[in-house]
C-alpha positions as CSV (number, residue, x, y, z in Angstrom):
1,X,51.9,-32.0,-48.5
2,X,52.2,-34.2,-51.7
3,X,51.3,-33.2,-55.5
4,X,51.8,-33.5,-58.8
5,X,53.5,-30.6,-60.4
6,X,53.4,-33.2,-63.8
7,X,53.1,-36.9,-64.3
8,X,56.9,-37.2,-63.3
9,X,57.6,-34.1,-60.9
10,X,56.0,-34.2,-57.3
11,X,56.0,-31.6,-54.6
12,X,57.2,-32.8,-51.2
13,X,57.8,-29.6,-49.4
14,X,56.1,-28.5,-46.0
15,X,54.0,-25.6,-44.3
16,X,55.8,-23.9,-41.3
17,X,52.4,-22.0,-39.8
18,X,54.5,-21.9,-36.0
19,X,57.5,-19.6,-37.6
20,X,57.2,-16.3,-36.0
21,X,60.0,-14.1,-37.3
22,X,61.5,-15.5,-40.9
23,X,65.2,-15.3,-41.0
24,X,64.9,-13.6,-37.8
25,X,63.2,-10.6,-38.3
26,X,60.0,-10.4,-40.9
27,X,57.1,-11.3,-39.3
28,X,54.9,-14.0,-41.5
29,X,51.1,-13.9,-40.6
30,X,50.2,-16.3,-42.9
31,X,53.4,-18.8,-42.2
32,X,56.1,-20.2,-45.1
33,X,56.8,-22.8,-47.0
34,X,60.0,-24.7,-48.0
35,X,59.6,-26.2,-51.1
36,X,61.3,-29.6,-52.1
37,X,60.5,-31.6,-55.5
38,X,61.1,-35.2,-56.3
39,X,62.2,-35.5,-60.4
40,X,60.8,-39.6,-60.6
41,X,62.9,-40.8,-63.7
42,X,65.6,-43.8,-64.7
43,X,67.7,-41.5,-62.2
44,X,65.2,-40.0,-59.3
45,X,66.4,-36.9,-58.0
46,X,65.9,-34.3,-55.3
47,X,65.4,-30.9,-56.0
48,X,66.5,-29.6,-51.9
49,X,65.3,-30.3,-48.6
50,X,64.0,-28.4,-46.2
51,X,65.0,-26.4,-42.9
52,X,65.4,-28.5,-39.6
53,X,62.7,-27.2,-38.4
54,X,60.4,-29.2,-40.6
55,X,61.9,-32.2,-41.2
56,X,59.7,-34.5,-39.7
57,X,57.4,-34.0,-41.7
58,X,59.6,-33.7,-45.1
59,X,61.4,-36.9,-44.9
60,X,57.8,-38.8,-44.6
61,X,56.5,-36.8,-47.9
62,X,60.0,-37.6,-49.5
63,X,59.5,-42.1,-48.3
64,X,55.6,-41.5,-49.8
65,X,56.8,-40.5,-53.3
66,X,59.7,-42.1,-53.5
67,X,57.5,-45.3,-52.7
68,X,60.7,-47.8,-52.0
69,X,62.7,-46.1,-55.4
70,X,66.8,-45.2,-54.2
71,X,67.2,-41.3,-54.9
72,X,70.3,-41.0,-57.1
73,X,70.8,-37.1,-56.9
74,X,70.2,-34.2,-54.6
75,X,70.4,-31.1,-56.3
76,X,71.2,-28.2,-54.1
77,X,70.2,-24.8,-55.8
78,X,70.9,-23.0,-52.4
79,X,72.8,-23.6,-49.1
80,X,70.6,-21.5,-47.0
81,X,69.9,-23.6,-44.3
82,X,66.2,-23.0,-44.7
83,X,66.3,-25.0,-47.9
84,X,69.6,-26.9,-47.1
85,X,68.8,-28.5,-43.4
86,X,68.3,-31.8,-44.4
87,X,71.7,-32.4,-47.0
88,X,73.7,-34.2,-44.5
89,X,70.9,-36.8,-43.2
90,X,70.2,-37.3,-46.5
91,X,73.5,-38.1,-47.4
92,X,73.4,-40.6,-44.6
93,X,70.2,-42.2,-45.3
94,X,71.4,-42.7,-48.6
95,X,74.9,-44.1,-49.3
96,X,74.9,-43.5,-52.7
97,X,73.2,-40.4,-53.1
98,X,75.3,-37.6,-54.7
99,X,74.9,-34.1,-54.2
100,X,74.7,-32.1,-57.3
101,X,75.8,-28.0,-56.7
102,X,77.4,-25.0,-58.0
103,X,81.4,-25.4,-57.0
104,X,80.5,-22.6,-54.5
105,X,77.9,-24.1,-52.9
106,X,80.3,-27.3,-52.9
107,X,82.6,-25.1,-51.1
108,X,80.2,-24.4,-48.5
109,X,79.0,-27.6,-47.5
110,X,81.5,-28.3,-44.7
111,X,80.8,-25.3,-43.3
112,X,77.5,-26.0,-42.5
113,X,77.8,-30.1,-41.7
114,X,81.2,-30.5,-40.2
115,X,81.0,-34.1,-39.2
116,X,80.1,-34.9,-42.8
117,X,82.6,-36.5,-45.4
118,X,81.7,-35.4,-48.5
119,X,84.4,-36.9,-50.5
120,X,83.6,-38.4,-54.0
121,X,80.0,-37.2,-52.7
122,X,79.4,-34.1,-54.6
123,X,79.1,-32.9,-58.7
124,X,80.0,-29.7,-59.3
125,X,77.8,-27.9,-62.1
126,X,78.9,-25.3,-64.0
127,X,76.9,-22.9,-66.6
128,X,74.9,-24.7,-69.1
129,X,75.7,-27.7,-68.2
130,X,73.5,-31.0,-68.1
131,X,72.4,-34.1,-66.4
132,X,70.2,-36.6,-67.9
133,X,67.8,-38.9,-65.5
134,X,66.5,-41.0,-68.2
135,X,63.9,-39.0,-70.1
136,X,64.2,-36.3,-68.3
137,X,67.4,-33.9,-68.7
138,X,68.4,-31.2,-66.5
139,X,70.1,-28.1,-67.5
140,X,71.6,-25.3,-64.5
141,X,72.4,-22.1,-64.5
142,X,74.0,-19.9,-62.1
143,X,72.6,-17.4,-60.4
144,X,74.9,-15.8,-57.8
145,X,73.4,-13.3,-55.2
146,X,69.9,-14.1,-56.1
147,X,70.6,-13.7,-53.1
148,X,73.8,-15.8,-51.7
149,X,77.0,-16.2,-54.2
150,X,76.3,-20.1,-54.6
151,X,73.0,-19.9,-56.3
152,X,71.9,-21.8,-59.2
153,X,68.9,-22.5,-60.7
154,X,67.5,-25.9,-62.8
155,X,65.5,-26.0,-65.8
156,X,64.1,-29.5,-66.9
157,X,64.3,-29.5,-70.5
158,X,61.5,-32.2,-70.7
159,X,58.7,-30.6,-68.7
160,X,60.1,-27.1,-68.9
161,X,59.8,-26.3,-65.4
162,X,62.5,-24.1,-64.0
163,X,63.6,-25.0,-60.4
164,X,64.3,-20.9,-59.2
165,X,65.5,-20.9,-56.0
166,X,64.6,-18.4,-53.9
167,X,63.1,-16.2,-56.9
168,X,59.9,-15.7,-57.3
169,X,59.4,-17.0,-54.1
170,X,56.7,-15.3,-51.5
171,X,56.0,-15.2,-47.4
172,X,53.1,-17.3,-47.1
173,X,52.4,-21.0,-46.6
174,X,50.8,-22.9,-49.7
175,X,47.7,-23.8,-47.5
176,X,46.6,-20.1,-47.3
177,X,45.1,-18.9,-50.7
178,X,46.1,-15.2,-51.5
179,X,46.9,-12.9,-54.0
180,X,50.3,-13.6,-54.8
181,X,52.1,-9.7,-56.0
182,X,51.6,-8.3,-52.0
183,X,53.8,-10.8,-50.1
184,X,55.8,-11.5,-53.4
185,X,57.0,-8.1,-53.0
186,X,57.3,-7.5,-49.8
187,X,59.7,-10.8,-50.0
188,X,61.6,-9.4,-52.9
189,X,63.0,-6.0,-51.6
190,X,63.3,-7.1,-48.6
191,X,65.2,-10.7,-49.7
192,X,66.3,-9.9,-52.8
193,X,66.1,-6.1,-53.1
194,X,69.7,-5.4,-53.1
195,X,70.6,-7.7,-56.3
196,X,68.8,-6.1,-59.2
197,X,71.3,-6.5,-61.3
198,X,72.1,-9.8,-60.7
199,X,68.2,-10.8,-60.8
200,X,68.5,-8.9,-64.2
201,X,71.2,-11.0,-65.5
202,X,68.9,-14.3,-64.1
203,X,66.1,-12.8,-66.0
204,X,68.0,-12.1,-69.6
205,X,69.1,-16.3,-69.3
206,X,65.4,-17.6,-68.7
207,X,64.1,-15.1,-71.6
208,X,65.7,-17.8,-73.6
209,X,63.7,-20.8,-72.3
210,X,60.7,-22.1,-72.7
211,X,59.1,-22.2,-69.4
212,X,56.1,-23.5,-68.8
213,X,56.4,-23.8,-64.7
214,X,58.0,-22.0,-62.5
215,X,58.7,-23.8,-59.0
216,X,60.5,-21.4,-56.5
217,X,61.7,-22.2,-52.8
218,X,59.0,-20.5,-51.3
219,X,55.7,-19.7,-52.1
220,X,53.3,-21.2,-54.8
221,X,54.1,-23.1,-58.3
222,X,53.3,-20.7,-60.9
223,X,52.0,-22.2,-64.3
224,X,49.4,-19.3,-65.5
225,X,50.3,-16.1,-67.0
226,X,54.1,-16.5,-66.7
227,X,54.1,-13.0,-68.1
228,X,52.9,-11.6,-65.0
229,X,55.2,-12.8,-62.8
230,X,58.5,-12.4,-64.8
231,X,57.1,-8.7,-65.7
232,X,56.8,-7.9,-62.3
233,X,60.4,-9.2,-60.9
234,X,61.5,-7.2,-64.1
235,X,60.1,-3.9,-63.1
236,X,61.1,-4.7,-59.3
237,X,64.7,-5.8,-60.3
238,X,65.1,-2.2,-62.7
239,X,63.8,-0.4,-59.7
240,X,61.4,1.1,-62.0
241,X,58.2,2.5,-60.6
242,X,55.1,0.2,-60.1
243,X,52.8,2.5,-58.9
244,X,52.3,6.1,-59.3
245,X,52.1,7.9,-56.0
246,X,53.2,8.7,-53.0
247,X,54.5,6.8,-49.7
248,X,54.8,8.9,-46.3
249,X,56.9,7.0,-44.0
250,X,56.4,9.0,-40.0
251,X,58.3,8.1,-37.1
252,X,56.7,10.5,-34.4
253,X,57.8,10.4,-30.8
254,X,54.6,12.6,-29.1
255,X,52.1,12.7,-32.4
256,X,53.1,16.2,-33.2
257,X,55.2,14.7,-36.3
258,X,52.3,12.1,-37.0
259,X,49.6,15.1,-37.5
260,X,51.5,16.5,-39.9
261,X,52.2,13.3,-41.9
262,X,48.5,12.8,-41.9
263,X,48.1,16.7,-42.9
264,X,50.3,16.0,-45.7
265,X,48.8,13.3,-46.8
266,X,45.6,14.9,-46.8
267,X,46.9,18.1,-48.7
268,X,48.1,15.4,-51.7
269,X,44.9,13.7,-51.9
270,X,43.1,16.9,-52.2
271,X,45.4,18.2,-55.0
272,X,44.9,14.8,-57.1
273,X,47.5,12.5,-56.3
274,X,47.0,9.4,-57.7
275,X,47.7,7.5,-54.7
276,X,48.7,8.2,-50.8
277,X,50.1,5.6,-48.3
278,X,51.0,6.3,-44.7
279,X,52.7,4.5,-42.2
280,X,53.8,4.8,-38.8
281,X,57.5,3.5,-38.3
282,X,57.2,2.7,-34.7
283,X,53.9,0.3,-34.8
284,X,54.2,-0.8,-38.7
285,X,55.7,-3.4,-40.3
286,X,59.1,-2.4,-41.2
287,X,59.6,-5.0,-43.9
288,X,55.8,-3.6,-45.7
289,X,57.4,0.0,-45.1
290,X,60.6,-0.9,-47.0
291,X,57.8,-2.3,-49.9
292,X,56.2,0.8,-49.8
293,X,58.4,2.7,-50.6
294,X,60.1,0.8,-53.6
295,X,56.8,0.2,-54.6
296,X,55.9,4.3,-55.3
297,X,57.8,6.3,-57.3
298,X,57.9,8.8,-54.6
299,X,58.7,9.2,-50.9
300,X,58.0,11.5,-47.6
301,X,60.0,11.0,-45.1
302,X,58.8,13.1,-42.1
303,X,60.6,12.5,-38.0
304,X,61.0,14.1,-34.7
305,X,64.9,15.5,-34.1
306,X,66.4,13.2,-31.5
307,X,69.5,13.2,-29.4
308,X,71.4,15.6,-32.2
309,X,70.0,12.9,-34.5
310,X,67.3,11.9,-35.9
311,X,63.8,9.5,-34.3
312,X,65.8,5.7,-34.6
313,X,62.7,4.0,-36.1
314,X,63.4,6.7,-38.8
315,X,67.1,5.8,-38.9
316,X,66.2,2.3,-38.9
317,X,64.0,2.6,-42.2
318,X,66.5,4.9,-43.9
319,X,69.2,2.4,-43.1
320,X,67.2,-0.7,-44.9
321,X,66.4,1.0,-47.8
322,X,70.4,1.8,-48.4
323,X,70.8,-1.9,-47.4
324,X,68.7,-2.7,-50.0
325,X,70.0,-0.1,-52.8
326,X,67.0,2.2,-52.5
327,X,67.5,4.5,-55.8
328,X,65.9,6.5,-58.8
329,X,62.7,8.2,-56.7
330,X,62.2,11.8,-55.7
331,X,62.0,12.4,-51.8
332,X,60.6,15.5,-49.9
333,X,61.9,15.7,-46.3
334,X,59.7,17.0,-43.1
335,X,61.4,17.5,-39.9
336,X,60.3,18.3,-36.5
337,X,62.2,19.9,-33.4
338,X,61.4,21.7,-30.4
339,X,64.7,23.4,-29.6
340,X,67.4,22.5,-32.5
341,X,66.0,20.8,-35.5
342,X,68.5,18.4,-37.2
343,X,66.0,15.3,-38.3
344,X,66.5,16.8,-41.8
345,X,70.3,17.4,-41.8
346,X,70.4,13.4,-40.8
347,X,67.9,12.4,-43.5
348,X,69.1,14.1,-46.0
349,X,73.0,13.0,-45.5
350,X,71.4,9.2,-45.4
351,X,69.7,10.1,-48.6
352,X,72.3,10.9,-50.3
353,X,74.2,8.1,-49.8
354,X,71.8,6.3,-52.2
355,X,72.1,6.4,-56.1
356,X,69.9,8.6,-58.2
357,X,68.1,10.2,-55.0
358,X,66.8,13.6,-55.7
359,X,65.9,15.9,-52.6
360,X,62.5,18.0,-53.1
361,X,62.4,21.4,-52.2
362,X,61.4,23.3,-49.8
363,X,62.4,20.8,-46.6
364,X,59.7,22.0,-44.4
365,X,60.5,22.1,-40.8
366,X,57.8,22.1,-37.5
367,X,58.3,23.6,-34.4
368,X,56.8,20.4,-31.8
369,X,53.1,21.2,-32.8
370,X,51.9,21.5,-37.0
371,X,50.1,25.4,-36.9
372,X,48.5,27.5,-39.9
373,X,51.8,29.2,-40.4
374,X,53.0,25.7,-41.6
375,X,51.1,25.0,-44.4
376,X,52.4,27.2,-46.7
377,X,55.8,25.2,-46.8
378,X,53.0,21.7,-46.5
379,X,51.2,22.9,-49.4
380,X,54.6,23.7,-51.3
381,X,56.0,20.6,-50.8
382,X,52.5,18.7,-51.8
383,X,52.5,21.1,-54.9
384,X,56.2,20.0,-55.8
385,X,56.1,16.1,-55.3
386,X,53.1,16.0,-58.0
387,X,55.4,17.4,-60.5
């Protein structure tokens, strides 16, 4: 796929609709795309390649726009190999081609391309600094652990578009038209979610540009209502609340502990909450749960007692959202056990392990089937989560 971002900038990158797990482990309905731009100037220069996977069909959008011009520069704002699989061939297609990075991504090079001599091959970039291409002139800024330590990202003082790396990026290949906030989020936490406060500190340096484009790694160029997007990865990056209501996240082994998520569920809706979301550990998406539950300023977490423990699905999704520094939301806990209850002991102790979690009263337990003497705890945990 070749466009024109402006008269000068193209986009060269490619559509993976075949990828079934990205990075391994979040599934992508709609496909990704690796994003590569080609700056057309005195100097030409490459704004990253794309992963291995694709590069067929990269290197014959990069010999279209480059249409017989030499690149000069490839600028590499991040060596995940997803947007870095292509450095080395490049490097060897093009003898004088010089790689442009952050001194740690400079670093890491070798590690990735070990038959590769990079010597007197590589600029290292530091804060603030420049590189002019004729009329255009590039400015980089560093952005480490949005989300590896070597990140940077390029603002082209001329058309003021910021190159972003891998934020504001979304799952989803260009091709498929969608609504960008749903798999922009779910990308986010689940990418970027641990590194608020570095994405906080990326945000306070592009508050002083003037941006008119914004081309991220993945995921569509954005050039309408800026405000929108950089308001959202602000409120996602504070871990401030986006939308009043409530997420119940069930892992049920027999559907005793299911019934009364659904119960639940049904007890807030009738006493005016705002909004109710439900999912099912087991069969949902774990990456849409982890979402879900940033997303909402509040949480029920309800699972069966297991092996002294708790359900693992419900472990699992405990243990992403402290991967991925879960904080500042109010929890209620329902457990479930048929002998010796201790899914609440287990949630709660996971809990607390995040910052600013606060445990709502009462913890209401089951005894393996939901019954009428139940829902006075239900309905006073319903009653305190809407405070």
């Amino acid at each position: 796929m070749i466009f024109n971002i402006t008269q000068t900038i193209r986009y060269i990158g490619v559509d993976d609709t075949d990828l079934d797990l990205f990075e391994s482990q979040y599934i992508v309905p709609n496909g990704i795309s690796y994003n590569s731009y080609l700056i057309m100037d005195e100097k030409v220069a490459i704004m990253d390649t794309v992963d291995l996977r694709k590069s067929e069909d990269w290197w014959d959008n990069l010999n279209i726009a480059l249409n017989g011009r030499t690149p000069d520069y490839l600028v590499v704002q991040h060596m995940e190999p997803d947007h870095a699989g292509n450095i080395a061939a490049a490097l060897e297609k093009f003898p004088t081609l010089k790689v442009v990075a952050s001194a740690r991504a400079i670093q890491m090079l070798p590690q990735f391309f070990e038959n590769t001599d990079f010597e007197g091959r590589t600029i290292a970039v530091k804060e603030g600094e420049t590189l002019n291409l004729g009329k255009h002139t590039l400015q980089f800024f560093m952005a480490p652990m949005v989300h590896w330590p070597e990140v940077m990202v390029t603002y082209d003082q001329t058309d003021k578009v910021v190159f972003s790396a891998d934020a504001f990026g979304k799952f989803g290949v260009l091709a498929h038209d969608e609504e960008w906030a749903c798999e922009a989020r779910r990308y986010y936490f689940n990418i970027c979610g641990k590194y608020g406060a570095q994405v906080q500190a990326l945000l306070k340096k592009l508050a002083t540009l003037d941006i008119a484009c914004i081309s991220p790694l993945h995921g569509p160029i954005l050039k309408e209502n800026l405000s929108y997007y950089i308001g959202l990865y602000n409120t996602w990056s504070k871990y401030d609340i986006e939308t009043e209501g409530i997420f119940i996240a069930y892992a049920s082994i027999h559907g005793g502990t299911a019934e009364v998520a659904h119960k639940m569920a049904e007890l807030l809706r009738e006493k005016g909450a705002p909004k109710v979301s439900v999912a099912d550990l087991s069969r949902d998406d774990m990456a849409e749960a982890v979402e879900d539950a940033f997303r909402m300023g509040k949480l029920i977490v309800a699972a069966a007692s297991y092996d002294a423990d708790v359900f693992p699905p419900m472990h699992d999704f405990l243990h992403h959202l402290k991967l991925k520094a879960y904080q500042k939301r109010r929890v209620g806990i329902i457990e479930n056990g048929s002998w010796a209850p201790c899914a609440a002991k287990v949630m709660t102790s996971m809990l607390e392990q995040m910052k600013e979690i606060e445990i709502v009263e009462p913890v209401v337990t089951i005894r393996s089937r939901m019954k009428r003497t139940d829902l006075p705890a239900m309905e006073a945990l319903a009653e305190a989560m809407l405070i």
